[in-house]
C-alpha positions in Angstrom: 17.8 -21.3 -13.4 20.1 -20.1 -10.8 18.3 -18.6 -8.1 18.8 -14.9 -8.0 18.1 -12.2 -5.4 16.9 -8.7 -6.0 18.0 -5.7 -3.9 18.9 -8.4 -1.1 15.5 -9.2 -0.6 13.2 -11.1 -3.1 14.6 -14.6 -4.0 13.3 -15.4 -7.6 11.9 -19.1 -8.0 10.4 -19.6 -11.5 9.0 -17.4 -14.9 5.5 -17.1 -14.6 5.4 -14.9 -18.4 6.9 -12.6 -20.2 6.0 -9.7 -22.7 7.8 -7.0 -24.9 9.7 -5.5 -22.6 9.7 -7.6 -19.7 9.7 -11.2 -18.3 7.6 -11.8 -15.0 8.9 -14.2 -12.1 7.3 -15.6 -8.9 9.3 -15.0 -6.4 9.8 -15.0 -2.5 9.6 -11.3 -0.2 12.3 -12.8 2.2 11.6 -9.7 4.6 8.1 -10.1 4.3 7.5 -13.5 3.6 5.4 -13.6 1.1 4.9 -14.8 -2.5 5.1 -11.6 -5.0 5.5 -11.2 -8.8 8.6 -9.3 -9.7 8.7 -7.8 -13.4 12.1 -7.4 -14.9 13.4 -5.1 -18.1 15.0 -7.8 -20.7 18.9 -6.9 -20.8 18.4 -5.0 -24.3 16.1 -2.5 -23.0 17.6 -2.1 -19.7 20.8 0.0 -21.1 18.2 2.4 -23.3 17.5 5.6 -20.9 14.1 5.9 -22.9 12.6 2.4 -22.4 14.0 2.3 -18.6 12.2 5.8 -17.6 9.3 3.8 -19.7 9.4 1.4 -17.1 9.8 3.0 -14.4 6.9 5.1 -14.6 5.2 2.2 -15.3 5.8 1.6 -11.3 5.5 5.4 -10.0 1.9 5.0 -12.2 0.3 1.9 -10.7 2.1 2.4 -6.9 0.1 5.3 -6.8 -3.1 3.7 -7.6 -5.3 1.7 -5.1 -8.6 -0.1 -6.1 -9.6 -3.8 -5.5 -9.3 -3.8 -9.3 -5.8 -2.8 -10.0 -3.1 -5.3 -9.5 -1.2 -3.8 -6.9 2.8 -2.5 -6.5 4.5 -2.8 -3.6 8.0 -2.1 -4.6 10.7 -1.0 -7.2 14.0 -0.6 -7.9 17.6 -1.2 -9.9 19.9 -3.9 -8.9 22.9 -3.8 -10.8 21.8 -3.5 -14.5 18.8 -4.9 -13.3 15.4 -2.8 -13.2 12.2 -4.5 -11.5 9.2 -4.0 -10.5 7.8 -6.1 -7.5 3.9 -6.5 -7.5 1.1 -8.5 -6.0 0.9 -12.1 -7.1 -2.1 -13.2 -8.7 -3.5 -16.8 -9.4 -5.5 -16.7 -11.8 -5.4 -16.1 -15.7 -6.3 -13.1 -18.2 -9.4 -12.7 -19.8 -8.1 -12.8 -23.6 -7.5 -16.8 -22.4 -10.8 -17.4 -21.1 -12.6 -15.3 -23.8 -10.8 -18.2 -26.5 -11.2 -21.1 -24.5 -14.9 -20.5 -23.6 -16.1 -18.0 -26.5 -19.2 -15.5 -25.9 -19.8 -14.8 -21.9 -22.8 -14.8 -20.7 -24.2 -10.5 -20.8 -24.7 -9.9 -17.1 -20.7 -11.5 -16.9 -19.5 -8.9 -19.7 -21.6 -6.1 -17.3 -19.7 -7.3 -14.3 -16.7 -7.1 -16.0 -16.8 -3.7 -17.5 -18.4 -2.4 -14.5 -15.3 -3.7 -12.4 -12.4 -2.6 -15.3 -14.8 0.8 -15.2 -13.6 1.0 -11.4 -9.8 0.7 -12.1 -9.9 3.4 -14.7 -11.8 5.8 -12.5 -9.4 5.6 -9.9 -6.6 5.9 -12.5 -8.4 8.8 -14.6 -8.6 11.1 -10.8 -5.0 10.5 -10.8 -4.8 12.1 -14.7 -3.5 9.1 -15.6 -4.7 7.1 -19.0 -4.0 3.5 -18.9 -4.1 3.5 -23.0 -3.7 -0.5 -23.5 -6.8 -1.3 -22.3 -7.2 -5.2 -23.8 -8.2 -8.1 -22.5 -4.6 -9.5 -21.8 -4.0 -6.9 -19.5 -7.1 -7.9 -17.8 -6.4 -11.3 -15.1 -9.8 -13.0 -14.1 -9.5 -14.1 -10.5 -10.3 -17.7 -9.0 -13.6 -15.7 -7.6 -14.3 -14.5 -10.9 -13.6 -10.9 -10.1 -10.9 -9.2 -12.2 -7.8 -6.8 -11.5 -6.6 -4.3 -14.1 -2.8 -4.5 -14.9 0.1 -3.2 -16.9 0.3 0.6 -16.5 3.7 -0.2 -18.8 2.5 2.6 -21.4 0.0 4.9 -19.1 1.2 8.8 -18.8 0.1 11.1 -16.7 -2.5 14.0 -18.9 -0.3 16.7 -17.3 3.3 15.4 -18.1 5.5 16.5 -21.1 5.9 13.1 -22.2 2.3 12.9 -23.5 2.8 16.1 -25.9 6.0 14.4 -27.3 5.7 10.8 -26.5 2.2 9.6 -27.0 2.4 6.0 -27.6 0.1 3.8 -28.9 -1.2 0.3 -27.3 -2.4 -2.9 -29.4 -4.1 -1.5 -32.7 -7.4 -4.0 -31.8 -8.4 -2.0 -29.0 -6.8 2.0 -29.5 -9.5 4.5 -30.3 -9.3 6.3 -33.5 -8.1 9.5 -31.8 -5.1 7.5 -29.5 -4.3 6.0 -33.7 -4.2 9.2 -35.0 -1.9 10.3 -32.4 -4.2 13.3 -30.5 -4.1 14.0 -26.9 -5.8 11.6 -25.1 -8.2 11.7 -22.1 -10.3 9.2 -20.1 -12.8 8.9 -23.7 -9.9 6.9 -24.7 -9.5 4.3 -21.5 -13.6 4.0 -22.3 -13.5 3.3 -26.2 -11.1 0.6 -25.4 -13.1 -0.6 -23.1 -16.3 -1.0 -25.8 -13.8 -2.7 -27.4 -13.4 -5.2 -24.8 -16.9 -5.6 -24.1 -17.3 -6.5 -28.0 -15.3 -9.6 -27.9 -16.4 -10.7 -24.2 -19.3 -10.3 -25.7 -19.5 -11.9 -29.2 -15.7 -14.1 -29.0 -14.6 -11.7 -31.6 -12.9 -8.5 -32.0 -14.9 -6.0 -34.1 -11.8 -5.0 -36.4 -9.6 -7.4 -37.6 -7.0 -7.4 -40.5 -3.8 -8.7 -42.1 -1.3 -6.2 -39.8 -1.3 -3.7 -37.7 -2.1 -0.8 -39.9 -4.9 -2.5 -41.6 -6.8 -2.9 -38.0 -5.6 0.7 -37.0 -7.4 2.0 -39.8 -10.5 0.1 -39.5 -10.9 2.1 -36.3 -10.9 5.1 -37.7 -12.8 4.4 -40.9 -15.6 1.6 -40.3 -18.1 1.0 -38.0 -18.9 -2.1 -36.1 -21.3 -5.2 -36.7 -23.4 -4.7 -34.1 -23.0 -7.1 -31.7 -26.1 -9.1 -31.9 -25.9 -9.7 -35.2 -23.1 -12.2 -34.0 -24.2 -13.3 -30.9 -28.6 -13.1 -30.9 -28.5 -13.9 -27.3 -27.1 -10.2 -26.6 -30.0 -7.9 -25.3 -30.4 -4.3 -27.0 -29.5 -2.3 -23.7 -26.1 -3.8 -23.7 -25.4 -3.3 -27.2 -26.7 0.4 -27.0 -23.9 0.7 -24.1 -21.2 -1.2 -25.9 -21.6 0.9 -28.9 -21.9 4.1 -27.3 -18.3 3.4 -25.6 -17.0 2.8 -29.1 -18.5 6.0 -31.2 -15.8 7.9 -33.4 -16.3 10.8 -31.9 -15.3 10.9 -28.4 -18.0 13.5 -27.2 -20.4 11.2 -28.3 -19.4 8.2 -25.3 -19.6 8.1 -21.8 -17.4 11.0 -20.7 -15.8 9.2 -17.8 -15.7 6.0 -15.8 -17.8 6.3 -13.4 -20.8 7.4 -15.7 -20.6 4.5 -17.5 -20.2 2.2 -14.3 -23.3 3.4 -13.0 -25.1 2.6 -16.3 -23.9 -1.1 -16.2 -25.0 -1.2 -13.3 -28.1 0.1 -13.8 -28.2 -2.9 -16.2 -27.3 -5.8 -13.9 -29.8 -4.6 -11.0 -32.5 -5.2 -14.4 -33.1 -1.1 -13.8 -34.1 1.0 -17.4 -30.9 1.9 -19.1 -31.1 5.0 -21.1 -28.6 4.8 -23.6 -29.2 6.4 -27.6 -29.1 4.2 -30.7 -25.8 4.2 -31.8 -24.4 6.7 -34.5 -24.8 4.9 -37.9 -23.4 7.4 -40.0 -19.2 8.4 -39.7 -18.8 12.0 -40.0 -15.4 13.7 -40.3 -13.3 13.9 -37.4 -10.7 16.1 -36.7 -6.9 15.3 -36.8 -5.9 17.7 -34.0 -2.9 18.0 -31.6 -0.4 16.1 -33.8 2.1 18.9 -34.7 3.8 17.4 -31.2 3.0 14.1 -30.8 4.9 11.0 -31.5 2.4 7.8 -32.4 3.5 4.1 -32.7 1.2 1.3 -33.5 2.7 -1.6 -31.5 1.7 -5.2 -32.2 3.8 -8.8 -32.5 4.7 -7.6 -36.7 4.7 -3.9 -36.7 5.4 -1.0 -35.6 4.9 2.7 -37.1 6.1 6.1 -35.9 4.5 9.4 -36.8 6.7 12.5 -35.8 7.8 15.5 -36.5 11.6 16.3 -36.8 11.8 19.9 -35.4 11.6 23.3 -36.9 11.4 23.5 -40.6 10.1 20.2 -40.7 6.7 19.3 -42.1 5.2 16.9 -39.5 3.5 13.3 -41.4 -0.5 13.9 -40.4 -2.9 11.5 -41.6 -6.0 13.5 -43.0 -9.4 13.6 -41.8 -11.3 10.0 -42.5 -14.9 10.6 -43.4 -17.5 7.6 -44.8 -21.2 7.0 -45.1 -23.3 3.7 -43.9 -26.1 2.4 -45.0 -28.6 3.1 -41.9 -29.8 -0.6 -42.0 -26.9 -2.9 -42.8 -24.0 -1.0 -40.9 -21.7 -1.2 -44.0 -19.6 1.9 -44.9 -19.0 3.1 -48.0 -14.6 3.3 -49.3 -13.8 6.9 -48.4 -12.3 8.8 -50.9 -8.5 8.7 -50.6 -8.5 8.8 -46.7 -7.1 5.4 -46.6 -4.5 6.3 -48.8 -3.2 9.5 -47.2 -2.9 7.6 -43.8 -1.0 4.8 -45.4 1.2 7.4 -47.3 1.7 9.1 -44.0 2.9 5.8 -42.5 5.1 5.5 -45.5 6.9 8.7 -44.9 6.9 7.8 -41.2 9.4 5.3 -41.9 11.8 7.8 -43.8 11.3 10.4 -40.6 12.2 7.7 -38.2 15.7 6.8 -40.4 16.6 10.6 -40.4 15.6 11.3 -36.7 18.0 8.1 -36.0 20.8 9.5 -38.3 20.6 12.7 -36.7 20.8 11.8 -33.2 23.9 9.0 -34.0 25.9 12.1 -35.6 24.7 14.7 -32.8 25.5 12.3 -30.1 28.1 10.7 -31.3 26.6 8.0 -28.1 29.2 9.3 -25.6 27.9 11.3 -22.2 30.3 13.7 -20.9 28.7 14.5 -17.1 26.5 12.3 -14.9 23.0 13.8 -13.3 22.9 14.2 -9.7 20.4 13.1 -7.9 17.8 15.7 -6.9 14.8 13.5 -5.1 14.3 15.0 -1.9 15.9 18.4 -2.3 13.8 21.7 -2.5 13.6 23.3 -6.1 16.5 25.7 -4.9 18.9 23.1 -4.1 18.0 20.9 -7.1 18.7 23.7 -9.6 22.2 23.9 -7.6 23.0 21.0 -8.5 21.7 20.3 -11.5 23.8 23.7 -12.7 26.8 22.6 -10.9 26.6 19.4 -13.0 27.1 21.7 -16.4 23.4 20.9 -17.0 20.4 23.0 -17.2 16.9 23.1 -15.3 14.3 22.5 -17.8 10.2 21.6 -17.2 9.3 22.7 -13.6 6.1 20.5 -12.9 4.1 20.1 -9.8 2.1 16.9 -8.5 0.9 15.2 -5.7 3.1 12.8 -3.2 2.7 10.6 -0.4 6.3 9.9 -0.3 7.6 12.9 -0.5 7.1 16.1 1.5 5.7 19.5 0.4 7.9 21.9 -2.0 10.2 18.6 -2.5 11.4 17.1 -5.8 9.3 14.1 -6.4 10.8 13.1 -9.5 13.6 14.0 -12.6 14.0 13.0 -16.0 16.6 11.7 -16.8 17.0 9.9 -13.6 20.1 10.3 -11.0 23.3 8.6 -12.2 22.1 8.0 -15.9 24.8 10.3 -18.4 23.9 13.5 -20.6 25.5 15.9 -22.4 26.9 19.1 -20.7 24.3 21.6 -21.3 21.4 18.7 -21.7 18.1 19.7 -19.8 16.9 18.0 -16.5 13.3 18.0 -16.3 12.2 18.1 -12.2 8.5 17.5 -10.4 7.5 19.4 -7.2 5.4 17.9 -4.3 2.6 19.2 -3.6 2.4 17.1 -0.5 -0.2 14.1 -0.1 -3.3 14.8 -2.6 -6.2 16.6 -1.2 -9.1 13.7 -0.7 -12.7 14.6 -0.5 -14.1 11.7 2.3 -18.3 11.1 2.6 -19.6 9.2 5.7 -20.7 5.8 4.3 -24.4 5.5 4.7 -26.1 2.3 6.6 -27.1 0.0 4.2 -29.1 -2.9 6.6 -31.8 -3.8 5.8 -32.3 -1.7 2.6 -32.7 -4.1 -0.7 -30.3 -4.1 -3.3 -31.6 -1.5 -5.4 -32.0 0.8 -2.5 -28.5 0.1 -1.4 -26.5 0.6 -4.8 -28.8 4.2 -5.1 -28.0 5.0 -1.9 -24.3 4.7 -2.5 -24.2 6.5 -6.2 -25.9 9.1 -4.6 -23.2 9.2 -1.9 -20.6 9.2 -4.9 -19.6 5.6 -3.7 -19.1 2.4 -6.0 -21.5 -0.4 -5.2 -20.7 -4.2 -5.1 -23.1 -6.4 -4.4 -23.0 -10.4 -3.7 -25.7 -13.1 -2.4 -25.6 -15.3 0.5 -27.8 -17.7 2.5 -28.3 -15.9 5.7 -31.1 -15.7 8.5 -32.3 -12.3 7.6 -35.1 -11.4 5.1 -34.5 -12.5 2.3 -33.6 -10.3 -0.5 -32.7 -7.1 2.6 -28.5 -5.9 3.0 -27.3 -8.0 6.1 -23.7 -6.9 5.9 -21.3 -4.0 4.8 -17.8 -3.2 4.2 -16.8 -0.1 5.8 -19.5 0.2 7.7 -21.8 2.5 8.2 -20.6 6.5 8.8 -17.4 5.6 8.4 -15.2 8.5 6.1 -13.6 7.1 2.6 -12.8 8.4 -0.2 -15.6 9.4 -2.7 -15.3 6.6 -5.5 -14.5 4.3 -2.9 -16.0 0.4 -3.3 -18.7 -0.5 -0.7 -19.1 -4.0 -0.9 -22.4 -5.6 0.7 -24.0 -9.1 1.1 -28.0 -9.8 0.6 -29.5 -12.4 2.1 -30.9 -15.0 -0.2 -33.2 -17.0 3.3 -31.9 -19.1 5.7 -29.4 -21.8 4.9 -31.0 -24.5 3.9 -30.0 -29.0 3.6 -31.8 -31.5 2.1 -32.6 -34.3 4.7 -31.6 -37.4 3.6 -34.1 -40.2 2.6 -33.8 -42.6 5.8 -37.1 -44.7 5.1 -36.2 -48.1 5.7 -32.9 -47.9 6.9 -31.7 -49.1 10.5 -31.5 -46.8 13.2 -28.0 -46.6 13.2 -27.6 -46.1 9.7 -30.7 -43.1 9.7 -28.5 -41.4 12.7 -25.4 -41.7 10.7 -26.5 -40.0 7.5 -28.7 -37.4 9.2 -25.5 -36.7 11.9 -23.4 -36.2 8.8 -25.6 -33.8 6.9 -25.9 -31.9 10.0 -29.1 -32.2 11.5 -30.0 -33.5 15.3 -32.0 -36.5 15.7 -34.8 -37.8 17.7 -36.5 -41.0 17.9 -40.1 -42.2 18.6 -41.3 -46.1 18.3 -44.2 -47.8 17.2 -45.4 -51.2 15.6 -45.2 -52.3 12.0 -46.6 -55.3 10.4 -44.7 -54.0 7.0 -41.5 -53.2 8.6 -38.6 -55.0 10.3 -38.1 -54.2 14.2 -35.1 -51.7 14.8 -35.7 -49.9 11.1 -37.3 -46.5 10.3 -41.2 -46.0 9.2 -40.9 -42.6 8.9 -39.2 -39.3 9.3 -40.2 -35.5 9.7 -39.0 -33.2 9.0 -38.6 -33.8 5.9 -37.3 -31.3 2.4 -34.8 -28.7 3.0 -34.3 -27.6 6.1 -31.7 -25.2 8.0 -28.6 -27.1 9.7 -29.2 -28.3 12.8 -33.1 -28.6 12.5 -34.0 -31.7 14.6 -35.0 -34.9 12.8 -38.0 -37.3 14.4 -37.0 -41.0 13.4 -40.0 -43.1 14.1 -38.4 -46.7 14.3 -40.7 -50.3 14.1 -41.1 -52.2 17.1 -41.7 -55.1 14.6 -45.3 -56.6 14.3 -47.7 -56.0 17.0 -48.0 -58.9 19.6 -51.5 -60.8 19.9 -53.5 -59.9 23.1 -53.3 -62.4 25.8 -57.0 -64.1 26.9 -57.8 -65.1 30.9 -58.7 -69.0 30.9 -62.3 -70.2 32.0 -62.1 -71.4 35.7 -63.4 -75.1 35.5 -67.6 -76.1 37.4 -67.5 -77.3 40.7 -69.3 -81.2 40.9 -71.1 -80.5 43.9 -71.5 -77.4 46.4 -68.8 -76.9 49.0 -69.5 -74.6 52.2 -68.0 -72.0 52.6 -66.8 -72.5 56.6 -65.4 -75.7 55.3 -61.5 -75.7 54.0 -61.0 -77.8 50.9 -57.9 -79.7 51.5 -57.8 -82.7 48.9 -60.8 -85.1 47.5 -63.1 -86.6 49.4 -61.5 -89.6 49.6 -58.7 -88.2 51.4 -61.0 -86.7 54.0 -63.0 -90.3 54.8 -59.1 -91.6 55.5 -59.0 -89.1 58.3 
């Protein structure tokens, strides 16, 4: 490939992956120098004004979103025909891979995972924003085995038009019943999906499966789910009771937001009681509400259906209300008396709808734009409207949002975009700022010394998100010895506090030295990082210059001194005084003995 540069500034090296609407390259910040991912729209989408306001909300979504758990957005743009999206780059790989290469994770992983997806959405859901492909391909699992929450490609925000005309659908394994029926979504959604997830992580299977897409999207709707353990015995009942609660029909009946069911898993991995209900075992009726303006598509690899209405006199396709029984004991519903085949017949007739809404737009349009839209980012709502007007177009939805880029009473954003072509008389949608977005902070409270439990309830009761790892350390064992931020500092309630507990000191095995020289004892103990000292003493079993003995001895902290006691070889044999020899006759004492007697006569 020839190397390419985007908006003068990132140099792309090589494709990393690519998806429906997008193919993803490492490439190089040359400003920053850095290593960054940079997501571009494939050609064919690029000239559609739909799909590129698609994708670049998919950046103004996840830019504004900051957790450790979202993969993060530093930049986007439009080079040429070119959109992109830069974002952090991530080694690592997504959790649909690991889920088929290693099958059923272990339950505390599947805990830590949801509880760490749980604090991506939570941040996301305070922003009014619904991921709504929640699945485990969108999920990367890091070298450290912590994961990051990505592709924000199909998320709207709860409060924008385009979810009450535009409500798309993501992969029809994980989508709730209500997101496949095409109702207006909230965070119950995000958490169903979730369940979903949880499922497979935590059995290697999804719980619906079928030949297409339609078949699965049904199966949400209609039938309940194996429960877990059936398929995996080593599952415990507390996390099945949670993993089906996220997945109940009836979205009153789960964990109303993120954060509730975070502190449940949680609950669970610090071995606390989790008080979660036995699962509903029965499906009731649920109502088909909210679709009279709502478009719904079913995306997967094979197909893709669209329910919508055309406009006034127009009968909107609705799928009816699916109700079924169960048998309490084996989970098994009963067929449903023709709600499968309304749903399908409204799928049917979707197909029809979509051909006429296609024929009517080629003959309205006839594809040709006569003016251009200005560009109103940055101006106030009085000067946009000028504009917009001047331009022979007209001001349609006023909205209002929070902005960290852009000032108070300011247009943050337009649809259709600056420079993109419309009809003369065609509406341009604009958002006001609001300014930055109002933050309630909480001192964080000083964990040290507390245990674990103490620590994580000391932070959900300070509406803070725990995260808690083990390390050897010289405090007590099992007590907080370090936090991140530390202690009063003001954050942002939801905000991650991350803490280490000690698991003891450090400890090393000393290496078995017994019978090895003294240079090669000091060697191995050097290495393993201990100090040695020496003491000496005799050995009739072992050779001078090598070890008896050691002490020390078991695991001990680094640098812990080391007593060699090294063989002086056997111990010698005493030495004896001789006897002096008897004297043959007496000598006196005055008289000096200076040879024999002989000697003496000679003199």
């Amino acid at each position: 490939m020839v190397q390419q540069v985007l908006g003068g500034r990132y140099l792309l090296k090589d494709k990393v992956g690519s998806g429906g609407m997008a193919t993803v390259y490492r490439a190089q910040d040359q400003v920053l120098d850095r290593t960054v991912a940079v997501k571009i729209m494939l050609p064919q989408y690029a000239a559609d004004a739909t799909f590129a306001a698609r994708f670049k909300q998919e950046a103004q979504a996840a830019a504004g979103l900051s957790s450790p758990y979202i993969v993060g957005v530093y930049d986007w743009g439009k080079d040429g025909d070119t959109y992109y999206i830069v974002m952090e780059y991530l080694r690592g790989t997504d959790l649909k891979s690991g889920v088929r290469s290693h099958g059923a994770l272990d339950p505390k992983k599947v805990a830590q995972i949801g509880s760490q997806i749980c604090g991506a959405l939570s941040v996301a859901h305070k922003h009014e924003i619904i991921h709504r492909d929640i699945k485990p391909q969108n999920i990367m699992v890091l070298p450290d085995g912590n994961i990051k929450v990505m592709d924000f490609g199909i998320a709207r925000a709860k409060n924008s038009h385009l979810t009450q005309d535009n409500n798309v659908l993501g992969t029809a394994h994980y989508v709730s019943p209500e997101q496949t029926r095409g109702q207006e979504l909230g965070p119950t959604s995000d958490i169903y999906s979730l369940g979903v997830v949880m499922y497979e992580c935590a059995t290697g299977q999804v719980p619906f499966d079928g030949e297409d897409a339609i078949s699965v999207a049904l199966k949400q709707v209609n039938e309940l789910p194996v429960p877990p353990s059936q398929i995996n015995p080593n599952l415990d009942a507390d996390l099945e009771r949670i993993i089906l609660k996220c997945m109940e029909k009836d979205p009153a009946n789960r964990f109303q937001t993120a954060d509730e069911l975070r502190q449940v898993l949680n609950s669970y991995l610090a071995g606390r009681q989790v008080d979660v209900p036995e699962p509903t075992r029965v499906l009731g009726a649920v109502p088909v509400s909210g679709m009279g303006a709502t478009e719904t598509r079913v995306m997967s690899d094979q197909t893709q259906a669209m329910v919508r209405p055309v406009g006034s006199g127009n009968t909107a396709v609705r799928p009816s209300s699916i109700s079924g029984r169960s048998n309490a004991s084996s989970y098994e519903d009963e067929e449903p008396k023709g709600g499968k085949g309304k749903i399908i017949a409204g799928i049917i007739a979707a197909i029809a709808v979509i051909g006429i809404i296609a024929f009517i737009a080629m003959s309205t349009l006839g594809g040709a734009a006569s003016v251009t839209v200005p560009n109103v980012l940055g101006s106030t709502e009085e000067e946009a409207r000028e504009a917009i007007e001047a331009a022979g177009l007209e001001v349609g939805h006023v909205d209002h949002g929070y902005s960290d880029e852009f000032a108070e009473d300011e247009v943050m954003g337009q649809t259709p975009s600056g420079g993109q072509g419309a009809r003369e008389g065609d509406e341009v949608d604009i958002t006001i700022s609001r300014g930055p977005e109002p933050v309630e902070t909480v001192p964080v409270p000083n964990l040290m010394g507390m245990t674990q439990e103490e620590a994580e309830q000391a932070l959900e009761e300070a509406g803070l998100t725990p995260s808690a790892s083990t390390e050897a350390n010289d405090a007590e064992e099992g007590t907080v010895f370090e936090q991140s931020p530390v202690a009063d500092e003001e954050v942002e309630k939801g905000t991650v506090v991350t803490f280490k507990v000690s698991s003891g000191p450090d400890t090393t095995a000393v290496p078995n030295v017994t019978g090895d020289s003294r240079s090669a004892a000091t060697s191995a103990l050097s290495n393993a990082g201990f100090g040695v000292d020496y003491e000496e003493r005799y050995s009739s079993s072992v050779a001078a210059g090598y070890v008896i003995s050691y002490s020390p001895g078991g695991q001990q902290a680094p640098g812990t001194t080391i007593t060699l006691v090294i063989s002086l070889g056997p111990e010698p044999e005493p030495e004896t005084d001789p006897e002096p020899d008897s004297p043959e006759s007496p000598t006196s004492p005055d008289q000096p003995v200076t040879g024999n007697g002989d000697e003496e006569a000679s003199q």
